[in-house]
N, C-alpha and C positions, 0 to 999 in steps of 0.2 A: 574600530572592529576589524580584527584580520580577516583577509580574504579566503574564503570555504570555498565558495566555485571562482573558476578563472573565468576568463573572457572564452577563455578555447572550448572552456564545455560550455561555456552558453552558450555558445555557436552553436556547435555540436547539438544541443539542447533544442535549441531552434530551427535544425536542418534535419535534424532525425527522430526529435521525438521525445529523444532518451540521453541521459548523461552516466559516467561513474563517476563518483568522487571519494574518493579513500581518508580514512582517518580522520571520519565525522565526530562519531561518537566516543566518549571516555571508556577505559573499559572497567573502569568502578560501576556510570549506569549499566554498563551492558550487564555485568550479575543482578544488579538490583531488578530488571527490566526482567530477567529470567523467572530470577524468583516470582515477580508479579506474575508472569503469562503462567505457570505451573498452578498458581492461585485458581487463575481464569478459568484453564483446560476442566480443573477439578466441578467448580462450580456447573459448567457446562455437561458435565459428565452425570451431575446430580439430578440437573434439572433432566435430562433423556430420562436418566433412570426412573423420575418422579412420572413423568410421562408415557414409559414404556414404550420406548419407540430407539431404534439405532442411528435413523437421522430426521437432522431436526433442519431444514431448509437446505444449507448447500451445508451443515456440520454432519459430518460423518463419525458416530463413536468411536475413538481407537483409532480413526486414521487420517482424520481431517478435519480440520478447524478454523472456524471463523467467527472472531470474537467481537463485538463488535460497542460502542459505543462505552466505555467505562472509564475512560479516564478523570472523570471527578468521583472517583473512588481509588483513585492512584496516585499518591503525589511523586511516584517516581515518572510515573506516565507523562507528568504535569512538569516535571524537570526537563523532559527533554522534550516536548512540544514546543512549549512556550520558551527554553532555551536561545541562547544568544546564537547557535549555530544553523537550528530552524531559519531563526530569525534572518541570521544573513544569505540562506537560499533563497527565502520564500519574496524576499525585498529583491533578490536580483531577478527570480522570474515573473514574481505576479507584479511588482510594483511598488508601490507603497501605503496600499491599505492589501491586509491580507486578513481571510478568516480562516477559523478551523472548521473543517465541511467535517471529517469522518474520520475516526482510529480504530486500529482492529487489526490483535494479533492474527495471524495466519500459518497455522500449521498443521507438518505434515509427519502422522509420526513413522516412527522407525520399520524396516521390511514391507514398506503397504506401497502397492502400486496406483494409490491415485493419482492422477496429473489434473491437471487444470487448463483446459481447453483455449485456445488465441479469442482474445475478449480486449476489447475496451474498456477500460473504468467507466466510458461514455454511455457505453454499451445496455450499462445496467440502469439507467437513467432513460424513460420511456417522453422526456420530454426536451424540447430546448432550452439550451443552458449553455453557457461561457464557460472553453474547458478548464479544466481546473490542474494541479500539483499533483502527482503523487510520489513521496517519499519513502521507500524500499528498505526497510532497516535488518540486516539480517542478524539476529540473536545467535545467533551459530556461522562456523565460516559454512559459504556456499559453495558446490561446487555440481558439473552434471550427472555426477552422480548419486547427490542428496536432494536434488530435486530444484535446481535455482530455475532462474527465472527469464525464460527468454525473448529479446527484443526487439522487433522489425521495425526498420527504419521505414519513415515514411516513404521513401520511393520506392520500394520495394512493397508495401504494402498499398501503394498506388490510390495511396489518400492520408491526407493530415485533416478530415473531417469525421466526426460520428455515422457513424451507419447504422442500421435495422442489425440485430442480432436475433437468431433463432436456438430456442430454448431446443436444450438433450435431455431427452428424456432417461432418467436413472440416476441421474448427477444432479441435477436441474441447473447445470451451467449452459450461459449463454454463447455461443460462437457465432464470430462474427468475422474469421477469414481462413478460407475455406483450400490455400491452398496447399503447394508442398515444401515455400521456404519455412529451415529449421529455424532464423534466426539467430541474434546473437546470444550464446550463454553468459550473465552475467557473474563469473568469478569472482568469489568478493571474502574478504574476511569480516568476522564478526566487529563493527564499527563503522565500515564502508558502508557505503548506501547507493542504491538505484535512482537516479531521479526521470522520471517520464510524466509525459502528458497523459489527460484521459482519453486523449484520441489516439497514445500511441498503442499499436498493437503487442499484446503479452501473452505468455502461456507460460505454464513450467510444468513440467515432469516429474516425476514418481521416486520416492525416497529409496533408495536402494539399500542403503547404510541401515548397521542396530542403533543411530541415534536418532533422535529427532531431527527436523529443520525446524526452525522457529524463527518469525520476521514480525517484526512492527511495523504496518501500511500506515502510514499517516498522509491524511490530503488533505491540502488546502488552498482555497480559492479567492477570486478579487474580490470577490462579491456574495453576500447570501445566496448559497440557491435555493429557492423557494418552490414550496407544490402551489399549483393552480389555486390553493385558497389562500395564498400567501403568508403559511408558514413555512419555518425550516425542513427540508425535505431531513436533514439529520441534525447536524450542529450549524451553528453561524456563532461560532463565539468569537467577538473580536481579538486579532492577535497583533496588528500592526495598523495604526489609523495616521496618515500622514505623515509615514516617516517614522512615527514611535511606536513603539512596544506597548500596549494600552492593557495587557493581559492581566485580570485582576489574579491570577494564579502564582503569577512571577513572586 
């Protein structure tokens, strides 16, 4: 299998949190991948409406989106999860058993000033857990002024551990550092990807552009995380058991 990350960004990876790596993804999925998230938005749009309500947790109608949990109603979603490229990140950071924790488009759409507050993926997780991958996919090129996604190095956020996060009221996102570094913009074209920890610290900013942003968050961990009754707090679908690819999807 050809190498997807270098040793230099796992370094990087390991010293900061956070890596780039360019020219992950094909760009045949990336339309397929499109088409499915416009599927999504819609479905999400139906159910508010069924509802009568403009937001439905952290989704916001029309300007913000968080999709979450449907990739076994996507076999494009299922191509590039369980994919050989996945595969060769997720073996060089977690190890060699890897599960799928949680997928879930993320967007923002076009002229809307929502941003999305510096958070941990940890953050959202109210209990102890092993951190976990996550994988930054952006459906669209990123840049700061469509709203990418910005990332503080751990020394700079003067912790590579989980911390207490306090709920905003309005948003109902959680923040969890409170200062005034911007961090780094991750510039990326549509195939590139983000890779950080859930303890590294993120936010991003507000679409400025008449197009969308659109991103596939994919995370994944060494291990089940599990609630206190020890089931899956989301997914634990095996994706890599001792070296192999065990994914019945592939």
């Amino acid at each position: 299998m050809s190498a997807v990350i270098t040793n230099e960004q796992l370094n990087q990876f390991q010293e900061d949190g956070f890596c780039i790596v360019k020219n992950v993804i094909p760009q045949e999925l990336i339309e397929r991948l499109r088409g499915e998230c416009q599927r999504f938005i819609k479905e999400k749009d139906d159910e508010m409406d069924r509802k009568g309500v403009e937001v439905d947790e952290i989704n916001h109608k029309g300007k913000r989106y968080f999709i979450a949990l449907r990739y076994k109603d996507s076999k494009t979603m299922q191509d590039l999860i369980f994919g050989k490229e996945m595969e060769q990140i997720t073996r060089k950071i977690l190890g060699d058993d890897v599960f799928l924790f949680l997928e879930q488009y993320v967007v923002k759409a076009a002229d809307k000033g929502m941003t999305f507050s510096w958070h941990q993926d940890s953050g959202y997780l109210d209990f102890e857990h092993k951190p976990y991958l996550s994988i930054w996919c952006p459906l669209d090129d990123v840049t700061e002024e469509n709203g990418t996604v910005y990332l503080l190095p751990y020394k700079e956020a003067g912790t590579d551990h989980r911390i207490d996060h306090v709920l905003q009221e309005g948003t109902n996102d959680k923040i969890g550092y409170f200062g005034d570094n911007p961090g780094v913009p991750a510039v990326l074209n549509a195939g590139d990807v983000a890779l950080f920890s859930s303890t590294c610290f993120h936010r991003s900013g507000s679409n400025k552009t008449n197009k969308s942003r659109r991103v596939l968050l994919i995370q994944y961990s060494s291990e089940p995380i599990l609630k206190s009754t020890g089931e899956p707090l989301y997914w634990a679908e095996p994706f890599v058991k001792a070296g192999e690819n065990v994914n019945a999807f592939v």
